[in-house]
C-alpha positions in Angstrom: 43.8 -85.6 37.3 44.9 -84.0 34.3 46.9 -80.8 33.6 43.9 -78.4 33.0 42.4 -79.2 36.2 45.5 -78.6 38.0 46.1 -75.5 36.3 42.3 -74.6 37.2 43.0 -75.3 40.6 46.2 -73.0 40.8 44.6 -70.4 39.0 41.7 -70.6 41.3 44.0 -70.6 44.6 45.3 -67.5 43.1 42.1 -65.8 42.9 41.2 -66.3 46.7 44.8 -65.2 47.7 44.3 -61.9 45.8 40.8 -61.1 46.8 41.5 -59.7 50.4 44.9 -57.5 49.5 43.1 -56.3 46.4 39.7 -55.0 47.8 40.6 -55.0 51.9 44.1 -53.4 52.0 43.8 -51.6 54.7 42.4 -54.8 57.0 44.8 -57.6 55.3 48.1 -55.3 56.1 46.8 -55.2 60.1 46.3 -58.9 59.6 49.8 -59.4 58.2 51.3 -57.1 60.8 49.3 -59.6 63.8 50.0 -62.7 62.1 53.9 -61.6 62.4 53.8 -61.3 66.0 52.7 -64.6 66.6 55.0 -67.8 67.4 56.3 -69.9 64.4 54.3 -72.8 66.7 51.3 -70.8 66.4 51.7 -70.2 62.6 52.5 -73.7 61.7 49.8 -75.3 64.2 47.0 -73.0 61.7 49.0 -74.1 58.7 48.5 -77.8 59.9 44.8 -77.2 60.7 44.1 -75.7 57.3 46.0 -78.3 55.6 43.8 -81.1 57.5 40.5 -79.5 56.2 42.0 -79.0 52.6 43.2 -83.1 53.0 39.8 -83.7 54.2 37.7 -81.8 51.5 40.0 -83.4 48.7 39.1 -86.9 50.2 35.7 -86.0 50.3 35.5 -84.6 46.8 37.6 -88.0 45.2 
């Protein structure tokens, strides 16, 4: 892996973390305001989870 495809990659993460605050406002602030009420086990058992399939699809795609 090089620079440039890490930078893609970034810039690319970027994109899908704007997508839903920049064209569903309305519905990502009522999911921010429901993923705050939740326990920090709750939260870090989903960040586990997604990390697994992003592990997974990275193995996959090596």
């Amino acid at each position: 892996m090089n620079l440039d495809t890490l930078i893609i990659a970034i810039a690319i993460a970027f994109l899908i973390e704007g997508f839903f605050p920049a064209f569903f406002p309305n519905k990502w602030q009522a999911y921010v305001a429901k993923l705050a009420q939740e326990s920090t086990t709750n939260i870090r058992n989903i960040g586990l989870f997604i990390m697994a399939i992003g592990a997974v699809i990275l193995f996959v795609a090596i």
